[in-house]
C-alpha positions as CSV (number, residue, x, y, z in Angstrom):
1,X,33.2,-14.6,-12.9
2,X,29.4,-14.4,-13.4
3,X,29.0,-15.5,-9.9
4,X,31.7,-12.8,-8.3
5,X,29.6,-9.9,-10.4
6,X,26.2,-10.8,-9.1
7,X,27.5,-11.2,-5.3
8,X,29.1,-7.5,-5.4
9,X,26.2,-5.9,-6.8
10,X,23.6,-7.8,-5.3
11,X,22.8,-5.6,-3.0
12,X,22.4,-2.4,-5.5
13,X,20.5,-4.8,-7.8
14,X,18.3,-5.4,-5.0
15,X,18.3,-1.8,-3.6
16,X,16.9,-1.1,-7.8
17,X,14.6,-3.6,-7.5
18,X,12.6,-2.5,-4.0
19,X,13.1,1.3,-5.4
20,X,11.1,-0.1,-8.5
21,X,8.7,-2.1,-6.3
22,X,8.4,0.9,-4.3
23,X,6.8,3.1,-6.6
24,X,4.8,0.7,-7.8
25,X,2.9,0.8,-4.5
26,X,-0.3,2.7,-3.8
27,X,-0.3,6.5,-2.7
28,X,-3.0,5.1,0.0
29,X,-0.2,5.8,2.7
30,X,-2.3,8.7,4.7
31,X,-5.5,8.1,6.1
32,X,-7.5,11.3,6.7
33,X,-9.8,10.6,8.8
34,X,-7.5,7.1,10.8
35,X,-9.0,7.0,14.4
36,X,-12.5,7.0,12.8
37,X,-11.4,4.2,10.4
38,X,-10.0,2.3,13.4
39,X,-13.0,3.2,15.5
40,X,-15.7,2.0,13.1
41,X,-13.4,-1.2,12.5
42,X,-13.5,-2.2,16.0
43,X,-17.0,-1.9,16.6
44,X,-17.8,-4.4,13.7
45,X,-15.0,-6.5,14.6
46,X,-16.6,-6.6,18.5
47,X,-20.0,-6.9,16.8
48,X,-18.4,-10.3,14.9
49,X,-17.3,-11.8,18.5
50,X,-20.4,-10.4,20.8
51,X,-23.0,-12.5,18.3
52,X,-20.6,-15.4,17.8
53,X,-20.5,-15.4,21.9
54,X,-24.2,-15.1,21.6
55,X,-25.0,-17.5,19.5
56,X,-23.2,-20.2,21.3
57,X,-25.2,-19.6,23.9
58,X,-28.0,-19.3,22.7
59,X,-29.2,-16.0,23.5
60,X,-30.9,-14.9,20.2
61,X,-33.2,-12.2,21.3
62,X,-30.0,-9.8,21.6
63,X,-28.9,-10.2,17.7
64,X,-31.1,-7.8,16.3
65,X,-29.9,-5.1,18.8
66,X,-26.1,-6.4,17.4
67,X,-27.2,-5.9,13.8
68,X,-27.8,-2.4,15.1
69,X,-24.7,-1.8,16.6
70,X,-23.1,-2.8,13.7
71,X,-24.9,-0.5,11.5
72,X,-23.5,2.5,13.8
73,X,-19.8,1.2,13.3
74,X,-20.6,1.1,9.8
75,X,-21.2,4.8,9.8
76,X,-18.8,5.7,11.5
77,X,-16.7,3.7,9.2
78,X,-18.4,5.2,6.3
79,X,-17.5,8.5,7.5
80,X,-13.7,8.2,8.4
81,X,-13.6,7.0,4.5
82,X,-15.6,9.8,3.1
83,X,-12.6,11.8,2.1
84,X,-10.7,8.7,0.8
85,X,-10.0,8.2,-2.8
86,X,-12.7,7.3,-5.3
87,X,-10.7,4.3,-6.2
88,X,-10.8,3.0,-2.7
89,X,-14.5,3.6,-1.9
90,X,-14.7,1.9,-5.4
91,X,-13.2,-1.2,-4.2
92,X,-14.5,-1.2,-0.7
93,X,-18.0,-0.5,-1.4
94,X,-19.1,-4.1,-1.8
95,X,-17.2,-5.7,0.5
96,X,-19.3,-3.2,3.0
97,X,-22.5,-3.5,1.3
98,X,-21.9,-7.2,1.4
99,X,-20.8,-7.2,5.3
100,X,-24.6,-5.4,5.6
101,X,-26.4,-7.7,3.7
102,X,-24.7,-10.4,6.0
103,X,-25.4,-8.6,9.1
104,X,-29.0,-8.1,7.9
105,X,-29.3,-12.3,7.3
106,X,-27.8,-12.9,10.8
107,X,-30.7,-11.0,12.1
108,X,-33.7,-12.2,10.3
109,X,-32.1,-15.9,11.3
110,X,-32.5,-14.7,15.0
111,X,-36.2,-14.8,14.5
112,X,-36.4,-18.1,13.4
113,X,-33.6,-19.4,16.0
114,X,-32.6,-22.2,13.3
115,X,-29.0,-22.8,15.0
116,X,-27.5,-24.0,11.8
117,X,-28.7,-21.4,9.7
118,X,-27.5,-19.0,13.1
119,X,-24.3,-20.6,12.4
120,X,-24.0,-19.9,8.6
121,X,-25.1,-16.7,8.6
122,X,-22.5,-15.4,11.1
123,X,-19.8,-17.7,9.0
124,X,-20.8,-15.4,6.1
125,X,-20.7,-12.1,8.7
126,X,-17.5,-12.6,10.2
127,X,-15.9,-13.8,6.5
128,X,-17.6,-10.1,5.3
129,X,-16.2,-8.4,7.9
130,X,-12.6,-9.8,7.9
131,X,-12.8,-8.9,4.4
132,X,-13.3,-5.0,5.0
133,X,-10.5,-5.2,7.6
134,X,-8.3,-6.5,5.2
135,X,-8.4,-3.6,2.9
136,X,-6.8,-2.0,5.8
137,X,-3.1,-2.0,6.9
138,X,-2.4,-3.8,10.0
139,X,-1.8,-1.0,12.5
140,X,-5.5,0.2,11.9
141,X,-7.1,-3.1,12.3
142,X,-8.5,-4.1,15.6
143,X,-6.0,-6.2,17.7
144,X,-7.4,-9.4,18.9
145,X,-8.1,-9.3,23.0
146,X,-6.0,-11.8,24.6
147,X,-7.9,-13.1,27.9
148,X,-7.3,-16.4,29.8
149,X,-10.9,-16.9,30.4
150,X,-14.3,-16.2,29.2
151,X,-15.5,-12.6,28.3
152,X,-18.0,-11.7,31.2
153,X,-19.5,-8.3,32.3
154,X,-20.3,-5.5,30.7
155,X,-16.9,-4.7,29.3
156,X,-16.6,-8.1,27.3
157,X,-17.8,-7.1,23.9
């Protein structure tokens, strides 16, 4: 008998429960300011693959001129959340100030060209930056390239 009542109302006891859920989630549904969000995302997520492409060859003059690039994404990051809710810049505040610090690292280890502590500190930068993307909802995080071959050119960033 127990087992006839819970198959008919299984679907409204779950329909409750996903109601309930529901409006348990955050209001963070509407960005204000989305293409700069998604803009400013994809320039740090290039930066993370243009230095790890770097690096692996060996090229560690250009870093510091990545580090830079990165700080512009960061603005423009910084300014697509500017109208965002105090709780979120609450909770993404360190993850960016820690993707900086990282960034900043990466760069002073280009002057030494140590390759393992190279290799560390972009660890460290790409783990800081996947960290800010994740406070994002998938369709405003960069999509990964799919290529069948090396990035060359001008375009491969």
């Amino acid at each position: 008998m127990l087992q006839t009542l819970l198959s008919r109302s299984a679907p409204g006891l779950l329909a409750a429960v996903l109601l309930l859920f529901a409006g348990a989630l955050p209001a963070q549904t509407t960005w204000k300011s989305p293409e700069s969000i998604k803009t400013g995302l994809r320039i740090m997520n290039q930066v993370v693959g243009h230095t790890g492409r770097l690096i692996a060859a060996k090229n560690y003059d250009q870093l510091p001129r990545e580090g830079q690039e990165f700080e512009q994404g960061l603005a423009v990051l910084n300014e697509g959340i500017a109208n965002e809710s105090a709780d979120f810049k609450t909770k993404i505040g360190p993850l960016l100030a820690k993707a900086r610090v990282a960034a900043n690292a990466m760069s002073e280890a280009a002057q030494t060209h140590n390759e393992s502590m190279l290799s560390l500190t972009h660890e460290q930068f790409a783990a800081a930056v996947k960290a800010v993307t994740d406070m994002f909802p998938e369709e405003m995080r960069p999509q990964p390239r799919t290529t069948t071959g090396p990035a060359s050119g001008a375009g491969a960033q």
